[in-house]
C-alpha positions in Angstrom: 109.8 105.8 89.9 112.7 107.2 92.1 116.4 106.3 91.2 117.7 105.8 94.9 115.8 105.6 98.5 117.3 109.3 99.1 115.0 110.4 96.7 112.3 108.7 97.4 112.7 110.0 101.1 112.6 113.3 100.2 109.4 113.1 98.2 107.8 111.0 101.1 108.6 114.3 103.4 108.0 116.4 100.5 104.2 115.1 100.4 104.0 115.2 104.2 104.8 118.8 105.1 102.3 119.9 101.7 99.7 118.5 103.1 100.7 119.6 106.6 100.2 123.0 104.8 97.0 122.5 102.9 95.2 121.3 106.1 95.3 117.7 105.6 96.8 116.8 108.3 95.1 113.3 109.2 96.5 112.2 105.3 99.9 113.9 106.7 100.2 111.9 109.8 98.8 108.5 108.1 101.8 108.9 105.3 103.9 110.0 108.2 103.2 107.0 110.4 103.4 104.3 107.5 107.0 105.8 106.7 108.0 105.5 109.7 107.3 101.8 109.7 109.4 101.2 106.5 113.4 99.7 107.0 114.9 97.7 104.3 112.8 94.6 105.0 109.9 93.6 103.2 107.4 93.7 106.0 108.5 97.7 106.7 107.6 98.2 102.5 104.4 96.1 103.3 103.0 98.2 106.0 104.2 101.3 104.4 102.1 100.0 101.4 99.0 99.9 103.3 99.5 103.3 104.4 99.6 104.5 101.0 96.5 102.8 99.9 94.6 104.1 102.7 95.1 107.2 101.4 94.9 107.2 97.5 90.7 107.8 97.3 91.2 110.6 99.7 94.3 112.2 99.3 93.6 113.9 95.6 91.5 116.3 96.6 94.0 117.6 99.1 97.4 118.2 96.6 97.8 120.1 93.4 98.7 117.6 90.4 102.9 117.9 90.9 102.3 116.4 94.2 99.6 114.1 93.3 102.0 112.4 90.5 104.7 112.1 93.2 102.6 110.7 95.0 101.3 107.6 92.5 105.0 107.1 91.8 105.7 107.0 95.5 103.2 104.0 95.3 104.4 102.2 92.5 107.7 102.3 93.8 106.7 100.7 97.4 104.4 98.5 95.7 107.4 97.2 92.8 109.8 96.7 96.2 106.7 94.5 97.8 105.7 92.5 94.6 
């Protein structure tokens, strides 16, 4: 899990230009899109959420294992601030 929401920003951009650069860029602009939605409420975090599950059947075939634990821990994170 990430210790402050500045780190968990940069991880959410982090995983957004690496799969810009792997050529998945539909799972780059559905990540991008559901971040956009998130602010400090809960209903940002609970959209955000669903843009995260969307992607977590597809989205392991397209990052290498660093990213793909960043990004489970990117959705426990979101998930803990919904629940």
């Amino acid at each position: 899990m990430f210790k402050s929401n500045e780190e968990l920003f940069k991880a959410v951009n982090e995983l957004i230009a690496n799969l810009e650069k792997r050529g998945c860029s539909s799972a780059a602009q559905e990540l991008k899109k559901g971040f956009q939605l998130l602010n400090e409420l809960t209903d940002g975090r609970a959209l955000f959420l669903e843009a995260i599950e969307k992607l977590q059947d597809s989205i392991s075939a397209g990052i290498n294992s660093g990213d793909l634990e960043k990004f489970h821990s990117l959705y426990e994170t979101v998930y803990f601030s919904v629940y």
